[in-house]
Backbone as XML, in Angstrom:
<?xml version="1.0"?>
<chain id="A" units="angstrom">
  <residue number="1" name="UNK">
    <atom name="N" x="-8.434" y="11.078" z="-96.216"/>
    <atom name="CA" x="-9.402" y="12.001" z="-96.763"/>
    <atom name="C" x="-10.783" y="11.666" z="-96.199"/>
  </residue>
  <residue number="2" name="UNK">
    <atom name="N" x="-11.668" y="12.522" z="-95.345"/>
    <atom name="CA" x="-12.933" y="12.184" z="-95.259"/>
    <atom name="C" x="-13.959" y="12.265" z="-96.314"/>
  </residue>
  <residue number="3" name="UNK">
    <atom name="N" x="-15.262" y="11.516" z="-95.967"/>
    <atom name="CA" x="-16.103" y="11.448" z="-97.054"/>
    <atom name="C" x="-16.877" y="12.632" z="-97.012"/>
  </residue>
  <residue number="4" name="UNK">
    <atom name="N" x="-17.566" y="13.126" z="-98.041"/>
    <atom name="CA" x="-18.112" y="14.443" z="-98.021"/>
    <atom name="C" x="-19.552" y="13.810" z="-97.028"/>
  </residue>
  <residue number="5" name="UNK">
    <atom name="N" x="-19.972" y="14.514" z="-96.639"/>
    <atom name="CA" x="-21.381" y="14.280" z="-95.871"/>
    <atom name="C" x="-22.546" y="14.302" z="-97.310"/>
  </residue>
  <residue number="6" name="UNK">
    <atom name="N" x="-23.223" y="13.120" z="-96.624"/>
    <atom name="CA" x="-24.618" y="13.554" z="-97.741"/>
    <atom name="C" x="-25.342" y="14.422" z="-97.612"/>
  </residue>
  <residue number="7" name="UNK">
    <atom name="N" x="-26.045" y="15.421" z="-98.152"/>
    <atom name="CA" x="-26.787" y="16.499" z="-98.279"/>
    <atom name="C" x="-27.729" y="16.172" z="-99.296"/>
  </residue>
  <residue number="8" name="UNK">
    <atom name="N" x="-29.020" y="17.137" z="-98.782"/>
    <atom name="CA" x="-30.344" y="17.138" z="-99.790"/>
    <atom name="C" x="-30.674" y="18.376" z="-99.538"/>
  </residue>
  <residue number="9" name="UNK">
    <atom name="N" x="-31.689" y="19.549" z="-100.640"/>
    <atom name="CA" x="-31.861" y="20.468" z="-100.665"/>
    <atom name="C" x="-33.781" y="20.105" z="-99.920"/>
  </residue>
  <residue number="10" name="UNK">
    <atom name="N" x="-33.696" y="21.565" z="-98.766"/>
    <atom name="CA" x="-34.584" y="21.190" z="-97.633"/>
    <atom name="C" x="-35.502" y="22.324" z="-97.960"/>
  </residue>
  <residue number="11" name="UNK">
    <atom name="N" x="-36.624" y="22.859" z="-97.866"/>
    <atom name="CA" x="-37.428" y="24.021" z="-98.016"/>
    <atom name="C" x="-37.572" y="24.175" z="-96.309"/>
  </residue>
  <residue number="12" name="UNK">
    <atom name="N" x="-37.191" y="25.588" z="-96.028"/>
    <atom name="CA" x="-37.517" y="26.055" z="-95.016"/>
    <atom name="C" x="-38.406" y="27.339" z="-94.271"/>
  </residue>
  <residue number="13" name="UNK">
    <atom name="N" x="-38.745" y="27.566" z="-93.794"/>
    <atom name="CA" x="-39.852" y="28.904" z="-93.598"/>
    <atom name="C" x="-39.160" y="29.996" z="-92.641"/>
  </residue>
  <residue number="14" name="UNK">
    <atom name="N" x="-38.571" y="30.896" z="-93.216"/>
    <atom name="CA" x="-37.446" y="31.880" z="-92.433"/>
    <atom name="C" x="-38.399" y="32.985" z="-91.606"/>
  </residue>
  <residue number="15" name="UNK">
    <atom name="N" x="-37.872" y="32.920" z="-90.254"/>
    <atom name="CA" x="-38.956" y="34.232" z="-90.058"/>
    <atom name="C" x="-38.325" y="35.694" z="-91.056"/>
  </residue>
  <residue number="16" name="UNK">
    <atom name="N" x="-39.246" y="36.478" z="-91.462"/>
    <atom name="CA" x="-38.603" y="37.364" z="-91.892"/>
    <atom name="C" x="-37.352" y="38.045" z="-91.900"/>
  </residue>
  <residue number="17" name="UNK">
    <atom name="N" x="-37.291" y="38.473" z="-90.405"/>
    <atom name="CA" x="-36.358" y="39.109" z="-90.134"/>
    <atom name="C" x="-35.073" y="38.561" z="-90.155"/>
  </residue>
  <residue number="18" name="UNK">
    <atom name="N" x="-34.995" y="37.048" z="-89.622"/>
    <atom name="CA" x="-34.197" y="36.564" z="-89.966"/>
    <atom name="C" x="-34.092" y="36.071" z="-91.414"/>
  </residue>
  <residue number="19" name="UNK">
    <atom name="N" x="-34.706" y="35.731" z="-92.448"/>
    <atom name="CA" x="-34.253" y="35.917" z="-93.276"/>
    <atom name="C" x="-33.549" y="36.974" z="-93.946"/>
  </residue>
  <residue number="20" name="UNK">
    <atom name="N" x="-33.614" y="38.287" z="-93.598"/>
    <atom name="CA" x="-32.954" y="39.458" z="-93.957"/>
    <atom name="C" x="-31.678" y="39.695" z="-93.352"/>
  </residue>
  <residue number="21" name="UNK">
    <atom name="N" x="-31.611" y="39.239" z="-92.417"/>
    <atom name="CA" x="-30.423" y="39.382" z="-91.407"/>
    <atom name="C" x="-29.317" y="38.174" z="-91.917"/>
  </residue>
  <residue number="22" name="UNK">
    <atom name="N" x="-29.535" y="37.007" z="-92.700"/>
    <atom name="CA" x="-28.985" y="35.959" z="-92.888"/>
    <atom name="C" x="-28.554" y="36.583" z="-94.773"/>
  </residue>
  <residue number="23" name="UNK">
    <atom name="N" x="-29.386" y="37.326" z="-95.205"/>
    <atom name="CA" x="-29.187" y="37.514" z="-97.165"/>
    <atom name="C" x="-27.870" y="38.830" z="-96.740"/>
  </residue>
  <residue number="24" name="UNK">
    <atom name="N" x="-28.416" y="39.993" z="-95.920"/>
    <atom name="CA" x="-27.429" y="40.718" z="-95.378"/>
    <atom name="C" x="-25.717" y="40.107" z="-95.203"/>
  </residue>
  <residue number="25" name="UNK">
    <atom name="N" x="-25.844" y="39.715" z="-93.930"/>
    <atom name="CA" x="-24.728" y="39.094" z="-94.162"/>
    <atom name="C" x="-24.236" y="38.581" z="-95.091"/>
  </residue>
  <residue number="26" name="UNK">
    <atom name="N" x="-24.806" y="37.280" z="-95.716"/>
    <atom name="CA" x="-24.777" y="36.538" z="-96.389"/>
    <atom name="C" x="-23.798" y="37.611" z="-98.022"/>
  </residue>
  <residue number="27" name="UNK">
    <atom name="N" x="-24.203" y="38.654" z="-98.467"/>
    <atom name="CA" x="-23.853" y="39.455" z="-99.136"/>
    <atom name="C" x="-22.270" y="39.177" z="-99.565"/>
  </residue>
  <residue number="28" name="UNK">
    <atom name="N" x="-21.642" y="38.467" z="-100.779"/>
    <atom name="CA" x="-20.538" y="38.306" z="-101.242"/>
    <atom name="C" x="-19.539" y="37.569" z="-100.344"/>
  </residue>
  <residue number="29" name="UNK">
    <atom name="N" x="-19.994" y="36.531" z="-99.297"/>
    <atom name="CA" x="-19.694" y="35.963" z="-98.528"/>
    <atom name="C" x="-20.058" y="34.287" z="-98.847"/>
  </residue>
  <residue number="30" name="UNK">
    <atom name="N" x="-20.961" y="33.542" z="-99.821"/>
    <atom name="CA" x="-20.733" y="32.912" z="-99.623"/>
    <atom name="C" x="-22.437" y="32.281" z="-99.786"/>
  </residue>
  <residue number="31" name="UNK">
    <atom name="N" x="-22.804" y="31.112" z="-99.846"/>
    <atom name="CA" x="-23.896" y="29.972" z="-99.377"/>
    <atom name="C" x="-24.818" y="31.079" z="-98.181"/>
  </residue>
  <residue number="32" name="UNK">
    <atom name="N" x="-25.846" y="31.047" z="-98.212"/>
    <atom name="CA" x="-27.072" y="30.956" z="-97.260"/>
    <atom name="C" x="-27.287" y="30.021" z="-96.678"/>
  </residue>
  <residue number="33" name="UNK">
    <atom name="N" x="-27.064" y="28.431" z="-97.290"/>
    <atom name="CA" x="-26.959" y="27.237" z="-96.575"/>
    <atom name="C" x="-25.985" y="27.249" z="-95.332"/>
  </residue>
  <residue number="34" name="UNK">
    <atom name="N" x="-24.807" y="27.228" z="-96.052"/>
    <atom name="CA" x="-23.411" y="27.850" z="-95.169"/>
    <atom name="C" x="-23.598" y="28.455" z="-93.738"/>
  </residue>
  <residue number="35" name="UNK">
    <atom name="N" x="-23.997" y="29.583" z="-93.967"/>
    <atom name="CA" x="-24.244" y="30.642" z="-92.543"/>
    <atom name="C" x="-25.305" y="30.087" z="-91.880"/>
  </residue>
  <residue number="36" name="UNK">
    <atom name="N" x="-26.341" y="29.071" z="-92.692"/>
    <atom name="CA" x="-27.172" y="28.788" z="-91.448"/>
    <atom name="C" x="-26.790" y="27.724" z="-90.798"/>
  </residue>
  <residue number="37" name="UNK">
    <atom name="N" x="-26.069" y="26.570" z="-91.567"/>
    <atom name="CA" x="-25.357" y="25.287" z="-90.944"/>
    <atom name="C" x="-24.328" y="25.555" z="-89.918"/>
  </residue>
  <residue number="38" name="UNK">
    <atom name="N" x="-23.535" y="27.087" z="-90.295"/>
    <atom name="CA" x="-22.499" y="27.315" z="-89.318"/>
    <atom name="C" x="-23.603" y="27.825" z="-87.946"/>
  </residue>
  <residue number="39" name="UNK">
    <atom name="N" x="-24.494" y="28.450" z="-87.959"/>
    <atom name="CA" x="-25.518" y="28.746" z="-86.855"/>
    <atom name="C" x="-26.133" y="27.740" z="-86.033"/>
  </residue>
  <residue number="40" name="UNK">
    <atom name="N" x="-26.485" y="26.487" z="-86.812"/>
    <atom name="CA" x="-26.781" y="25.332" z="-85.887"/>
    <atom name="C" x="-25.836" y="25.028" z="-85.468"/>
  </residue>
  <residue number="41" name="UNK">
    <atom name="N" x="-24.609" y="24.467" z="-85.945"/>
    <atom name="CA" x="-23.670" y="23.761" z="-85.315"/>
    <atom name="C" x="-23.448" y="24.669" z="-83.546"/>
  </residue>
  <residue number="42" name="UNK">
    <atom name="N" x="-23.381" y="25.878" z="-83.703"/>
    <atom name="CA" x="-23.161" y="26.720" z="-82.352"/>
    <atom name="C" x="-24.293" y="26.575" z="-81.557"/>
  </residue>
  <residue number="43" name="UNK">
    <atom name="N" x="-25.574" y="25.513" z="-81.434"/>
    <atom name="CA" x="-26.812" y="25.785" z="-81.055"/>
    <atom name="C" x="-26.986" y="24.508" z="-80.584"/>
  </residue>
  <residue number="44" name="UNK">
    <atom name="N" x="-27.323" y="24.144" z="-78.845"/>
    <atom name="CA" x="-27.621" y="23.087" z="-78.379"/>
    <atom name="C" x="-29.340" y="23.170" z="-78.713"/>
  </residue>
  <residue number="45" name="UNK">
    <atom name="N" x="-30.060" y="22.424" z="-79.741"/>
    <atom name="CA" x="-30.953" y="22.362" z="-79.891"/>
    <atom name="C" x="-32.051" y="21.847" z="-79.382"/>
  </residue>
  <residue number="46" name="UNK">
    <atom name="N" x="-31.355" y="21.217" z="-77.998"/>
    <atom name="CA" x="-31.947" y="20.390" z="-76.563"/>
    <atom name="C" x="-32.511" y="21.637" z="-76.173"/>
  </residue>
  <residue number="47" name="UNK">
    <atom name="N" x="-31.999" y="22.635" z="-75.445"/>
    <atom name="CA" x="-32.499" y="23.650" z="-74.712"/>
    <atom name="C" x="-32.455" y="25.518" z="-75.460"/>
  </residue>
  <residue number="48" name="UNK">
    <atom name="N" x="-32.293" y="24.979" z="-76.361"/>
    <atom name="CA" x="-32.494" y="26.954" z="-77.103"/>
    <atom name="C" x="-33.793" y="27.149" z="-76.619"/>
  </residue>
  <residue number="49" name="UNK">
    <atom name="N" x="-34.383" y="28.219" z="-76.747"/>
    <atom name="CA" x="-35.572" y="28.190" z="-76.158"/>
    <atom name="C" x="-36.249" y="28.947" z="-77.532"/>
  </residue>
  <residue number="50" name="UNK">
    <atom name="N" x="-37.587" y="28.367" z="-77.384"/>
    <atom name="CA" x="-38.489" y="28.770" z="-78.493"/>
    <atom name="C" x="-38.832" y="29.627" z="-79.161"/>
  </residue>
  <residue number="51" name="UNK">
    <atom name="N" x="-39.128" y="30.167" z="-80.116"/>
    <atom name="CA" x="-39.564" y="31.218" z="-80.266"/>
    <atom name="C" x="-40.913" y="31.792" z="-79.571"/>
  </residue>
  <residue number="52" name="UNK">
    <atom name="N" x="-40.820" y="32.843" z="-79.105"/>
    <atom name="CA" x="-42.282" y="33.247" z="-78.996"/>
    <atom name="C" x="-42.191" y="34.787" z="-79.208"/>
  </residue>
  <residue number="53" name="UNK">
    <atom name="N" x="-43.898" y="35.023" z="-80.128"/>
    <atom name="CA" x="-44.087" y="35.606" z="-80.269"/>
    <atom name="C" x="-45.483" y="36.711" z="-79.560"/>
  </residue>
  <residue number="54" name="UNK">
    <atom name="N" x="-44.848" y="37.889" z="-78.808"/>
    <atom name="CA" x="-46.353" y="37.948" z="-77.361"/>
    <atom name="C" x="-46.565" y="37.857" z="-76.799"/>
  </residue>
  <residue number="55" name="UNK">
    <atom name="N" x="-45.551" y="36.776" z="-76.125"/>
    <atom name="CA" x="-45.407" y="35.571" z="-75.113"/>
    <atom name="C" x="-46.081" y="34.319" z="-75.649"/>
  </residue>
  <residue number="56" name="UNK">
    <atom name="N" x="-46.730" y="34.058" z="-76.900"/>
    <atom name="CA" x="-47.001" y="32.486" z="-77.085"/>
    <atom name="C" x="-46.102" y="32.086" z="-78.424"/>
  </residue>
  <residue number="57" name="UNK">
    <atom name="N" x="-46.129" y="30.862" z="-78.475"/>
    <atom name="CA" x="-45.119" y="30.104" z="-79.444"/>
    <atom name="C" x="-46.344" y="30.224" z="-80.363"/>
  </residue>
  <residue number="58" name="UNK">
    <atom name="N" x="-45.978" y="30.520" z="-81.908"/>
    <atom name="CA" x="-46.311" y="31.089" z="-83.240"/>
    <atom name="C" x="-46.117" y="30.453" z="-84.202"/>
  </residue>
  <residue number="59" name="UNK">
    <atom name="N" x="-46.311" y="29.329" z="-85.384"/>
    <atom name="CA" x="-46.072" y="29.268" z="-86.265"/>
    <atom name="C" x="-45.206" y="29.710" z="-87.484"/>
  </residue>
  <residue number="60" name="UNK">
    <atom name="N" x="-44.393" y="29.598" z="-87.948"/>
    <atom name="CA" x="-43.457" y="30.730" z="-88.916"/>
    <atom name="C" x="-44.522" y="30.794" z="-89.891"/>
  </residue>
  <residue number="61" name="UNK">
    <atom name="N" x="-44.717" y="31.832" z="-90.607"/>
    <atom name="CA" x="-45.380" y="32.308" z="-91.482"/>
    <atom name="C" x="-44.310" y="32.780" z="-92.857"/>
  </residue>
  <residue number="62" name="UNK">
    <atom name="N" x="-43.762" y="32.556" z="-93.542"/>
    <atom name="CA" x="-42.970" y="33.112" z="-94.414"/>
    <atom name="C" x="-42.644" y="32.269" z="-95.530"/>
  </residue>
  <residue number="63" name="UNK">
    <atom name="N" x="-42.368" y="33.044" z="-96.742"/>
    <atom name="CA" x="-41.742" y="31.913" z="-97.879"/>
    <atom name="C" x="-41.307" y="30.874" z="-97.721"/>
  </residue>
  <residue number="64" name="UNK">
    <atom name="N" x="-41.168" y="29.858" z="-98.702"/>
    <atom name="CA" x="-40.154" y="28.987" z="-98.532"/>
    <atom name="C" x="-38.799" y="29.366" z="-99.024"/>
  </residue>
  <residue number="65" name="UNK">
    <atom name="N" x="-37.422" y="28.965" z="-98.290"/>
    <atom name="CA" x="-36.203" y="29.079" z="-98.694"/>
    <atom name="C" x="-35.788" y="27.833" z="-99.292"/>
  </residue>
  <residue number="66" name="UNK">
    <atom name="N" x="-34.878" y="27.648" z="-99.838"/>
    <atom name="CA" x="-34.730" y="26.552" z="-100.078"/>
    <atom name="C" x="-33.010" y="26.404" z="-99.901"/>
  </residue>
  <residue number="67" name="UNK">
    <atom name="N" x="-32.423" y="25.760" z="-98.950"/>
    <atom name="CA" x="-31.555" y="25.364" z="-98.410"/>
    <atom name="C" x="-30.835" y="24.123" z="-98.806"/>
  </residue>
  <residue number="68" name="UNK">
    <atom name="N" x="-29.399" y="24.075" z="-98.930"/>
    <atom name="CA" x="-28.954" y="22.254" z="-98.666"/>
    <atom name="C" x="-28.668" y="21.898" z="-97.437"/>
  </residue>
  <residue number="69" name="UNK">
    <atom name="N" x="-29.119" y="21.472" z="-96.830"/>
    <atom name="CA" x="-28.922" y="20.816" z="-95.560"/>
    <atom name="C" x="-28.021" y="18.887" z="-95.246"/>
  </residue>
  <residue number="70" name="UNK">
    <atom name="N" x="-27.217" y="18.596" z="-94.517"/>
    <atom name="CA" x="-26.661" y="17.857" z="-94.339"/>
    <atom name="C" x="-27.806" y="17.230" z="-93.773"/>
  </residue>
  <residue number="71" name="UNK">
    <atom name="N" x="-27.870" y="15.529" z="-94.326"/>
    <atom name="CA" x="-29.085" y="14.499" z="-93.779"/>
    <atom name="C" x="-28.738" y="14.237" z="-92.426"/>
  </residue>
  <residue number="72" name="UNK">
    <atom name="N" x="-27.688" y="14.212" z="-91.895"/>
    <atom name="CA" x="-27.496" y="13.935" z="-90.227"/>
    <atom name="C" x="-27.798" y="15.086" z="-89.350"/>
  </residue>
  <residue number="73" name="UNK">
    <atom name="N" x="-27.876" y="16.695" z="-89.990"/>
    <atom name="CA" x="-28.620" y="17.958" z="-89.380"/>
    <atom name="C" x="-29.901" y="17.554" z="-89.185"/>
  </residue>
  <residue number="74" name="UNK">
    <atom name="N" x="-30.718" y="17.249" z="-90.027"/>
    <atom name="CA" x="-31.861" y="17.409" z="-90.987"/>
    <atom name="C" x="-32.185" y="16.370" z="-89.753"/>
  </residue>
  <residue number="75" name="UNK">
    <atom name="N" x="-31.887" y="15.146" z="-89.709"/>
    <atom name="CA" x="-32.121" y="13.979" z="-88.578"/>
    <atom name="C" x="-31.916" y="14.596" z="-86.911"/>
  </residue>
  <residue number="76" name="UNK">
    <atom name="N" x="-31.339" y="15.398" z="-86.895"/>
    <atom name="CA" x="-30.900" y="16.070" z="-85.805"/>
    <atom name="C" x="-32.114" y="16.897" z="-85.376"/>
  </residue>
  <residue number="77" name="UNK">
    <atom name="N" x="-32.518" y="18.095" z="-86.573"/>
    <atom name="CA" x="-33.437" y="18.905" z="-86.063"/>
    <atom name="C" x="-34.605" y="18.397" z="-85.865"/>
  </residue>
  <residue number="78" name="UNK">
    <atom name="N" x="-34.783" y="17.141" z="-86.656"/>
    <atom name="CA" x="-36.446" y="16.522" z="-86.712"/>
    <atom name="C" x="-36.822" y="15.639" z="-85.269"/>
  </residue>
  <residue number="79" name="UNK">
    <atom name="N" x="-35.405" y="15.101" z="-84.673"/>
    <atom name="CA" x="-35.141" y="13.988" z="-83.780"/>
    <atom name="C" x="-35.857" y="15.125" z="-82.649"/>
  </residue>
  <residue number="80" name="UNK">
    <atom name="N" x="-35.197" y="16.488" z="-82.480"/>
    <atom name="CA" x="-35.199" y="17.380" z="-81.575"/>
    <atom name="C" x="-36.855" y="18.285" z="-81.754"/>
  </residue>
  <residue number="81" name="UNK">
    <atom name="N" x="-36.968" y="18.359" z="-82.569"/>
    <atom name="CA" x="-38.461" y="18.631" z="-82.896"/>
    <atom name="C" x="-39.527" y="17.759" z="-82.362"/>
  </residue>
  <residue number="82" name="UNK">
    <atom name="N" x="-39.354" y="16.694" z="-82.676"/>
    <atom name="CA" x="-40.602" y="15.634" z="-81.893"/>
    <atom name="C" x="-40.568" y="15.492" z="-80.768"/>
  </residue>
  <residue number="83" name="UNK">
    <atom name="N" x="-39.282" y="15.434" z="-80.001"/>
    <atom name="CA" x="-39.245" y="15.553" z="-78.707"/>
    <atom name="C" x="-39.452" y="16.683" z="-77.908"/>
  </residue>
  <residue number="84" name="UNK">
    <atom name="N" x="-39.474" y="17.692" z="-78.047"/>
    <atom name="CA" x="-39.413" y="19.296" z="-78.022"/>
    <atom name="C" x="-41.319" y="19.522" z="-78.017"/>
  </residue>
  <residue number="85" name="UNK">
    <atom name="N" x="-41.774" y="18.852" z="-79.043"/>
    <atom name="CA" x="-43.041" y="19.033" z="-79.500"/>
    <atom name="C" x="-43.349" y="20.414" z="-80.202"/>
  </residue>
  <residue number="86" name="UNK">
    <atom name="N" x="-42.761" y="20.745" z="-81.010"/>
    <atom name="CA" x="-42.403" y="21.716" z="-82.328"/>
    <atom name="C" x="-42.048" y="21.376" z="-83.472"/>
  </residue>
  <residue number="87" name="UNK">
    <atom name="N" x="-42.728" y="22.327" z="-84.529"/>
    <atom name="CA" x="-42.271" y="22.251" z="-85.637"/>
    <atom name="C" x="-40.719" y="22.339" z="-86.152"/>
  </residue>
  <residue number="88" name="UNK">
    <atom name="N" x="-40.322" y="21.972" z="-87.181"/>
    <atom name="CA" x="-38.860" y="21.634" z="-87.225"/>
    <atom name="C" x="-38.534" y="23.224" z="-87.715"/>
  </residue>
  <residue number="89" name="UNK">
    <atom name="N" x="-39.646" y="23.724" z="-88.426"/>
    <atom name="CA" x="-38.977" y="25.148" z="-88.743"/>
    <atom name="C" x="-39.484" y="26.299" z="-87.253"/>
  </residue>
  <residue number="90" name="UNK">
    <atom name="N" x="-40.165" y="25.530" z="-86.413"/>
    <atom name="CA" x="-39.829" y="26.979" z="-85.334"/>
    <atom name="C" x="-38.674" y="26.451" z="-84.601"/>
  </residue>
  <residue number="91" name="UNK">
    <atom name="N" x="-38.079" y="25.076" z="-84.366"/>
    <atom name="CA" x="-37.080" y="24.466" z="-83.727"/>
    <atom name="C" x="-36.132" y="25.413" z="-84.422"/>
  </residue>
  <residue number="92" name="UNK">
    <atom name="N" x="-35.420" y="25.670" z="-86.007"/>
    <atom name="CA" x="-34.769" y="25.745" z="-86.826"/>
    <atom name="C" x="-34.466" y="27.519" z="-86.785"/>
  </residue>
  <residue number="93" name="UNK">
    <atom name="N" x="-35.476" y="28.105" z="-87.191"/>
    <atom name="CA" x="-35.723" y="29.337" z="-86.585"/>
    <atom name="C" x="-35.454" y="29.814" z="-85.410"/>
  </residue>
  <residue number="94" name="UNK">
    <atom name="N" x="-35.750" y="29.069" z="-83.707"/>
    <atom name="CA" x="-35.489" y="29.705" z="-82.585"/>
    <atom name="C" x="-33.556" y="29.575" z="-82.651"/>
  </residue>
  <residue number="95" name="UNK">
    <atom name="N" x="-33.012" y="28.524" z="-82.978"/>
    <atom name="CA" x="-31.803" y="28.396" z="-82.886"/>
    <atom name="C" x="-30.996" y="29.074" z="-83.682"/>
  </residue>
  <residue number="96" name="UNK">
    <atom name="N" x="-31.940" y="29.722" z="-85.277"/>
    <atom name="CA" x="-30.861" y="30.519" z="-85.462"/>
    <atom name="C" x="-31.062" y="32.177" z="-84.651"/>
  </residue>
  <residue number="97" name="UNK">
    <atom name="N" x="-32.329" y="32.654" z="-84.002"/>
    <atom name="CA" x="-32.050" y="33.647" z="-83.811"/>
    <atom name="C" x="-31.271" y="33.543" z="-82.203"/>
  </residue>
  <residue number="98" name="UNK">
    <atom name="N" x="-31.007" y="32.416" z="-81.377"/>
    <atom name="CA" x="-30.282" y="32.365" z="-80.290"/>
    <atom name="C" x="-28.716" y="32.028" z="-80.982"/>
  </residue>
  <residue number="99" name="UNK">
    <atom name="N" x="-28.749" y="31.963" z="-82.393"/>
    <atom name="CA" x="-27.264" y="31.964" z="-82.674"/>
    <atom name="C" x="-26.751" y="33.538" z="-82.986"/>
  </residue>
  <residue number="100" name="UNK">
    <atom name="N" x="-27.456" y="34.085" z="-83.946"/>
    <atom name="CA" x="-27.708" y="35.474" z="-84.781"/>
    <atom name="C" x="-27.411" y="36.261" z="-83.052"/>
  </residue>
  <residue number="101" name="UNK">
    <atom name="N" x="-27.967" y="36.137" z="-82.220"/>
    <atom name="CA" x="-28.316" y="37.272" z="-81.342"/>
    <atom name="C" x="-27.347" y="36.855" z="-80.288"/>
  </residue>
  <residue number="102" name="UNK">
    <atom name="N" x="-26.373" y="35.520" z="-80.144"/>
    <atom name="CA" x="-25.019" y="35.894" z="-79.447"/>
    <atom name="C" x="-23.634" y="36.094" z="-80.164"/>
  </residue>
  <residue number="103" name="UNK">
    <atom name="N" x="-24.324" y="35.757" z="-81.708"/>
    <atom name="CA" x="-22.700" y="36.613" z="-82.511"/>
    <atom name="C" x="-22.992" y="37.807" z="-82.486"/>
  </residue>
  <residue number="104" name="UNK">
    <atom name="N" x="-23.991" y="38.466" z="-82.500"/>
    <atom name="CA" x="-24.244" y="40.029" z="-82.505"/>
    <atom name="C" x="-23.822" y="40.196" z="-81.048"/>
  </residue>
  <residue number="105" name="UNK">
    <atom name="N" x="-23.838" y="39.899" z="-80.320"/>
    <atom name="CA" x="-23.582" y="40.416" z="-78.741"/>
    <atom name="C" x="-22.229" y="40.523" z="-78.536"/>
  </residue>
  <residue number="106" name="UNK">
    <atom name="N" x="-21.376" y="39.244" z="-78.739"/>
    <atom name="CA" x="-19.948" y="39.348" z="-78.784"/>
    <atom name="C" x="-19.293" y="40.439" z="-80.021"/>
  </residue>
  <residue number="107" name="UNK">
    <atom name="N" x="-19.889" y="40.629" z="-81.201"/>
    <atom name="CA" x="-18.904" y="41.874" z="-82.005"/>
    <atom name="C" x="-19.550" y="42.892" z="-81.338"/>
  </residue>
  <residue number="108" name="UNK">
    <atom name="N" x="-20.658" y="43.294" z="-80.876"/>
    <atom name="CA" x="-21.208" y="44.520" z="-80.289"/>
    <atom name="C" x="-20.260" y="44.972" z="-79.401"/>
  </residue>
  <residue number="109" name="UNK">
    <atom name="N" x="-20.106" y="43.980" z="-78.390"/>
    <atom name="CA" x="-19.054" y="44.131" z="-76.447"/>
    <atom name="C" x="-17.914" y="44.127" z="-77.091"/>
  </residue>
  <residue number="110" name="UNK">
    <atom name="N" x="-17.439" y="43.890" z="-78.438"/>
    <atom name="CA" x="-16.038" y="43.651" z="-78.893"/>
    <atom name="C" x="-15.864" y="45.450" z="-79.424"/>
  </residue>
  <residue number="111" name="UNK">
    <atom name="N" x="-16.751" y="45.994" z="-80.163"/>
    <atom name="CA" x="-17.221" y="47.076" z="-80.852"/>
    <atom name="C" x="-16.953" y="48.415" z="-79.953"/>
  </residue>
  <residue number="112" name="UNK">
    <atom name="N" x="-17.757" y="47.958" z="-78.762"/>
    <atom name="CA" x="-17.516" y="49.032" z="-77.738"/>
    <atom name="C" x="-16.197" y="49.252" z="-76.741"/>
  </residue>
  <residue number="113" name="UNK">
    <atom name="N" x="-15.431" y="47.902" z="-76.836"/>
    <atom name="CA" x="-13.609" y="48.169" z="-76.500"/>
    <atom name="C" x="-14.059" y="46.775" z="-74.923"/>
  </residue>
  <residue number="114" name="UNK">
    <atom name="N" x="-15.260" y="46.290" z="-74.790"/>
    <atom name="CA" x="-15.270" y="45.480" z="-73.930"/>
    <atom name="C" x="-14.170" y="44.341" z="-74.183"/>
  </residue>
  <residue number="115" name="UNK">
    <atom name="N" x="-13.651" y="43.766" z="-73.036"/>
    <atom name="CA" x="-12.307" y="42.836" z="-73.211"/>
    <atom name="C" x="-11.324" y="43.187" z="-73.896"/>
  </residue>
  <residue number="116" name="UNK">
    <atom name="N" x="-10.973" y="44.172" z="-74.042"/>
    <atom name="CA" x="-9.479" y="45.012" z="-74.778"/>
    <atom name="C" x="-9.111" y="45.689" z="-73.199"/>
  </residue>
  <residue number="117" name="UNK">
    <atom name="N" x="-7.788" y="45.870" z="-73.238"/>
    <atom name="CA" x="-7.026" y="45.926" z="-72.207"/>
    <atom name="C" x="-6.823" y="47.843" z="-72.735"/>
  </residue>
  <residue number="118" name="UNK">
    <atom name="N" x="-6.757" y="48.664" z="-71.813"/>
    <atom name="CA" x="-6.646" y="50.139" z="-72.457"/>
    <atom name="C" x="-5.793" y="50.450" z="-71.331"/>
  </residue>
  <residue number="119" name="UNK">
    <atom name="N" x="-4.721" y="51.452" z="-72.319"/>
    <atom name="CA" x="-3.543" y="51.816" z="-71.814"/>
    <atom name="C" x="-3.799" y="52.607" z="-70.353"/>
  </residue>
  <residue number="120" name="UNK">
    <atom name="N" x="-3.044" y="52.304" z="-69.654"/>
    <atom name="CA" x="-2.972" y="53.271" z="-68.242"/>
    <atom name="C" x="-2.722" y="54.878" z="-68.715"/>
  </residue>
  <residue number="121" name="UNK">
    <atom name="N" x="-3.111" y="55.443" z="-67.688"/>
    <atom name="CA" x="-2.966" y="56.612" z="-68.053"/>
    <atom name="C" x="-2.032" y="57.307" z="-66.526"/>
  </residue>
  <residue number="122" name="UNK">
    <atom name="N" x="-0.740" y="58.083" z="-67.092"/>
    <atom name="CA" x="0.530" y="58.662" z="-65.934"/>
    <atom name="C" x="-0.972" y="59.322" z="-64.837"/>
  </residue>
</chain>
């Protein structure tokens, strides 16, 4: 049996949109924590690339959320933040919308019959 991971509840600053795009989904599905932990895990947080807003990197401006986050994430995003030289919530933020915006790409190309094999026609 493994040990459960330790977790602490984290306040985070959602950009808007992604916060709407994450409660959306999120809708009778489950944790908000959940969908965003499953979003990092898919996210090399070495090279996602930043947010910018305009063309310059922006501050998040938005509520606080309040999240549980796993302490070895949490060590992860902060480790990658200082080195990066960013805040942990635009680090946190750019990776989920480079996660958000290649699951949307793959059901989209899936949506439109891309990679489905279609019958020959006599």
């Amino acid at each position: 049996m493994s040990k459960p991971r330790s977790s602490r509840p984290v306040g985070v600053r959602l950009l808007h949109t992604v916060d709407a795009y994450l409660r959306k989904k999120q809708r009778g599905k489950g944790d908000l924590s959940k969908l965003i932990m499953e979003a990092l895990s898919r996210t090399d947080l070495r090279v996602v690339p930043l947010i910018t807003i305009h063309g310059r990197r922006q501050p998040t401006v938005a509520k606080v959320t309040q999240i549980v986050m796993p302490n070895d994430i949490r060590q992860l995003i902060e480790h990658w933040s200082e080195n990066r030289r960013c805040s942990m919530n635009e680090l946190l933020n750019s990776a989920l919308v480079g996660s958000l915006l290649k699951s949307r790409r793959k059901r989209m190309g899936n949506d439109r019959g891309e990679g489905r094999r279609r019958p020959s026609t006599p």
